[in-house]
C-alpha positions in Angstrom: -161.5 -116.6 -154.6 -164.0 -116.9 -157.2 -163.7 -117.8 -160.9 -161.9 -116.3 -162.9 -159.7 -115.4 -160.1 -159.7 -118.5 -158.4 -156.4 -120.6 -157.9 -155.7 -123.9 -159.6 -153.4 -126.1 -159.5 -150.6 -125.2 -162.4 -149.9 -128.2 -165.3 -147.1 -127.5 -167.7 -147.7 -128.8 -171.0 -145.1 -129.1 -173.7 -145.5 -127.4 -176.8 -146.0 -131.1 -178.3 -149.0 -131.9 -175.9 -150.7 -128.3 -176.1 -150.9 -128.7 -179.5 -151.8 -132.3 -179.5 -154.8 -132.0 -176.9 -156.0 -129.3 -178.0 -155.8 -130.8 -181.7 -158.1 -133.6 -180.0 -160.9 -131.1 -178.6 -161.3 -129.5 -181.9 -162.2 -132.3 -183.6 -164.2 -134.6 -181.0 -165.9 -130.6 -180.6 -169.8 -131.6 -182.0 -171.6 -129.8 -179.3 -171.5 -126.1 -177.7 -170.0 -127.3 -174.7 -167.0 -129.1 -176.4 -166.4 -126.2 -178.7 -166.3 -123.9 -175.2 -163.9 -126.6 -173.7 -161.5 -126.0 -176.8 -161.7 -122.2 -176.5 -161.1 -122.2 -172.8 -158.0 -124.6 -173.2 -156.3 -122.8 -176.2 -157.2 -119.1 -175.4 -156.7 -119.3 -171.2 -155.3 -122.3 -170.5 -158.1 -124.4 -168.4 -159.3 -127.9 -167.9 -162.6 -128.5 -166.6 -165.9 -127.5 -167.0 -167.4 -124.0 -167.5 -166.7 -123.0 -164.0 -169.2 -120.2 -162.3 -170.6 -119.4 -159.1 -172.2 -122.3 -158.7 -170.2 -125.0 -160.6 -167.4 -126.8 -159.7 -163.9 -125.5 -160.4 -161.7 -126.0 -163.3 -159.5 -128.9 -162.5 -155.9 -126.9 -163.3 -154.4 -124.3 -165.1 -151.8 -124.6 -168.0 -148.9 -123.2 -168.4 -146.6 -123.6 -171.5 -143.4 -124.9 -171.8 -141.9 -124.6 -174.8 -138.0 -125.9 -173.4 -139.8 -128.9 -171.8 -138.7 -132.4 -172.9 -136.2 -130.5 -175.7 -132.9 -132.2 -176.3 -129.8 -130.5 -174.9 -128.6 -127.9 -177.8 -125.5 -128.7 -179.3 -122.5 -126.6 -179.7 -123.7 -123.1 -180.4 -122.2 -119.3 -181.4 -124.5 -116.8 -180.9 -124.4 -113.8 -183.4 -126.0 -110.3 -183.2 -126.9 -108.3 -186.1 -126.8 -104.6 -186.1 -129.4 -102.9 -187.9 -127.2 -99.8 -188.8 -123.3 -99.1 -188.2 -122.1 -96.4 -189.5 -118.6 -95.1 -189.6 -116.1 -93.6 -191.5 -112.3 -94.4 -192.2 -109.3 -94.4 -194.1 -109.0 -98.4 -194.2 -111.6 -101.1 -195.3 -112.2 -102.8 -191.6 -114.3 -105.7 -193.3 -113.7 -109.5 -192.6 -116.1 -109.9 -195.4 -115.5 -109.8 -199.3 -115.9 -106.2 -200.8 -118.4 -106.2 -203.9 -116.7 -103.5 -205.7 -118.6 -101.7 -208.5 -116.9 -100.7 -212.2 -120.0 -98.2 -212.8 -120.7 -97.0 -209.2 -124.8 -96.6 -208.9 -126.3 -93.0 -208.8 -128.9 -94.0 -206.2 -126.9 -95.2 -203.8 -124.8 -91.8 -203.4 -125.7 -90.8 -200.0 -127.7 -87.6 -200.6 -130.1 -87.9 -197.3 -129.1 -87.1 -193.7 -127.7 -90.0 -191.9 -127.2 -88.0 -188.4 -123.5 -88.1 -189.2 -120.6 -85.6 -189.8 -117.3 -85.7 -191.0 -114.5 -83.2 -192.2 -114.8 -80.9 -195.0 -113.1 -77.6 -196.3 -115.0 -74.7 -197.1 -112.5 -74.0 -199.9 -110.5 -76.5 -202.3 -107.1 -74.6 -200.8 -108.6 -74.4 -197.5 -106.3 -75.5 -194.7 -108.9 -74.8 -192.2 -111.5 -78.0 -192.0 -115.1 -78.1 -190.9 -117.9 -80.5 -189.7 -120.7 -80.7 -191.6 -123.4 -83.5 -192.6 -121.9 -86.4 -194.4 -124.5 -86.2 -197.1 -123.7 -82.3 -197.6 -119.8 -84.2 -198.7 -119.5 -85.5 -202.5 -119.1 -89.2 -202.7 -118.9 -91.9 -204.9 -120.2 -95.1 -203.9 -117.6 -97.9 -204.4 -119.2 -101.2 -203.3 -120.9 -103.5 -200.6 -120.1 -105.8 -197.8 -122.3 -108.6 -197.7 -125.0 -107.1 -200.3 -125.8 -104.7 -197.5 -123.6 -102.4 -196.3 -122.7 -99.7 -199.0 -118.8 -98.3 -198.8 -118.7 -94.8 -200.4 -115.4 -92.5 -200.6 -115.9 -88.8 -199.5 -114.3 -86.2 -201.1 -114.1 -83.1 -198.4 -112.3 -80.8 -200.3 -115.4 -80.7 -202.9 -117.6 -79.4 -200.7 -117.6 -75.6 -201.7 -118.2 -76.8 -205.3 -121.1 -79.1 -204.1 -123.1 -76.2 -202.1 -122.8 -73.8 -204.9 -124.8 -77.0 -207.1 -126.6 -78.2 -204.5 -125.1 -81.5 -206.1 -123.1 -84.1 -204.2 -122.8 -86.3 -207.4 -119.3 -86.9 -208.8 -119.5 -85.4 -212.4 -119.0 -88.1 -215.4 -115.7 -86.6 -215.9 -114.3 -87.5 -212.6 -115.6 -90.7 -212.2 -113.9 -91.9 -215.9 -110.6 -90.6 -213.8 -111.7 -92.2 -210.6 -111.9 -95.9 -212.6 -109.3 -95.4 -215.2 -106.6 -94.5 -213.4 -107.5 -95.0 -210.2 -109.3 -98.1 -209.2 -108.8 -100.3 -212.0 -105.1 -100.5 -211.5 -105.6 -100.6 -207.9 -107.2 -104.0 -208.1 -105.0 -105.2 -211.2 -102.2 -104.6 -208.7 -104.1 -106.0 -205.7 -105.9 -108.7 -207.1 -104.2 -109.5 -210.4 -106.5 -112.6 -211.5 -109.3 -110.2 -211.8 -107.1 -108.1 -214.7 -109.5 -109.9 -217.3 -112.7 -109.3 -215.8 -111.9 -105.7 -215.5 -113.7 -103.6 -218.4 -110.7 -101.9 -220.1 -112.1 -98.4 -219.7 -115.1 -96.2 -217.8 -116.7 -95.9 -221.4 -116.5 -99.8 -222.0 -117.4 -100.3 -218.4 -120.8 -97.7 -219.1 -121.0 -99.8 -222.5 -121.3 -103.3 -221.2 -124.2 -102.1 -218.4 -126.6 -100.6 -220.2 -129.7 -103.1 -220.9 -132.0 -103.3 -223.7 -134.2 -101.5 -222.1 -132.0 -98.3 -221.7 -131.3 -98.8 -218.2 -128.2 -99.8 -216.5 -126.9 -103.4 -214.7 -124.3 -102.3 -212.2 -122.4 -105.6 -212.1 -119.7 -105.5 -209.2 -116.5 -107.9 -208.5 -115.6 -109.4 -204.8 -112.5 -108.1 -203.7 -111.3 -111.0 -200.8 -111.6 -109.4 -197.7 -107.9 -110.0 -196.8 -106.6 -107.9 -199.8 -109.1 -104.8 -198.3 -106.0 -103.2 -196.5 -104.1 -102.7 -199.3 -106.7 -101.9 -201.8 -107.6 -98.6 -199.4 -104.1 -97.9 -199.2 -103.0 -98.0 -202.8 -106.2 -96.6 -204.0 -106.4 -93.5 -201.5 -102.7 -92.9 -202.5 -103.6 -92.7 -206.1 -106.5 -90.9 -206.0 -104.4 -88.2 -204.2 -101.8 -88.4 -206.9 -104.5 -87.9 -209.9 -106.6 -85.1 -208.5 -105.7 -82.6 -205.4 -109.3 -82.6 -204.7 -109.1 -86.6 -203.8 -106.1 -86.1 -201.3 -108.0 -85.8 -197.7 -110.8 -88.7 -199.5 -112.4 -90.6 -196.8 -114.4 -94.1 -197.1 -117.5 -94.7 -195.3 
């Protein structure tokens, strides 16, 4: 077979020698020919001369290695990471601290289609539930796993009230209730070493965010990941105790 088609004999190179030769034929390259040499050995892999019809053949083909001559790997755990997981539940499944949020930020109320459903009722007294788009639900978002993943609670038996809107926000009103007597003493109970880092109140909380600039810092406090089960548990129960609307609440 003729050139470029011909067949050489294969070298493999480590990455260490590919990179070391062909540092060498870039700068001994003072001439067109040497220049050529470099091109053909970086960008196709050949040693030799210019090889046509009537010149000799390259003297071998190179192949790349980059395993060659490496040290045997120690130990290792191999991780995955999953660009989106989405679920919902009535438990906090993390292994990871929970970074929970006194002043929950608006824009991370889930407002867009995330090609999930979940249960809601079509009336507040409703017994009958429905599935419909999770971001048709109002929700309140509480925190984040890892400064990623963002954890809201659904409340189904809002949605009626949220299509005659067209608002899934949580009104000011309920979110006071939400933190006042709802999460705060959930995580005094849960966590009680954070009872002094806890704002006192939803207005203190909304006080001690706002910047200088008029805008708001949500701060948040990591809940250890092994007090998560009972933090969904006591929370969800009071929630259901303070407003009727809060009793079939979901987290996501």
């Amino acid at each position: 077979m003729q050139y470029p088609d011909e067949i050489n004999n294969l070298t493999q190179l480590t990455m260490e020698r590919f990179v070391g030769h062909s540092q060498h034929l870039y700068t001994v390259g003072q001439d067109p020919l040497s220049e050529l040499a470099f091109v053909r050995f970086v960008l196709a892999g050949r040693v030799g001369p210019n090889a046509d019809e009537d010149e000799e053949p390259d003297q071998c083909c190179v192949t790349l290695n980059c395993l060659q001559g490496l040290s045997p790997l120690p130990p290792t755990r191999i991780i995955r990471d999953l660009d989106s997981a989405i679920g919902v539940s009535c438990t906090l499944p993390y292994i990871s601290a929970l970074g929970v949020w006194p002043i929950p930020p608006f824009k991370e109320t889930l407002k867009k289609d995330n090609h999930s459903r979940g249960i809601a009722y079509e009336s507040e007294d409703a017994d009958t539930s429905i599935f419909v788009p999770m971001h048709k639900i109002p929700n309140v978002p509480l925190g984040k796993v890892q400064q990623r993943h963002v954890v809201r609670i659904f409340f189904p038996r809002l949605y009626s009230t949220a299509q005659l809107d067209n608002d899934v926000h949580v009104s000011q009103e309920d979110l006071a209730l939400i933190y006042n007597r709802c999460l705060r003493p959930t995580l005094i109970e849960v966590v009680p070493e954070f009872r002094d880092r806890l704002p006192t109140s939803y207005a203190a909380a909304f006080t001690h965010s706002k910047t200088c600039s008029g805008g708001l810092a949500f701060g948040s406090l990591d809940i250890p990941w092994d007090r998560l089960e009972r933090v969904a548990e006591i929370l969800l129960a009071k929630l259901g105790e303070q407003k009727e609307d809060a009793t079939d609440s979901e987290e996501d």
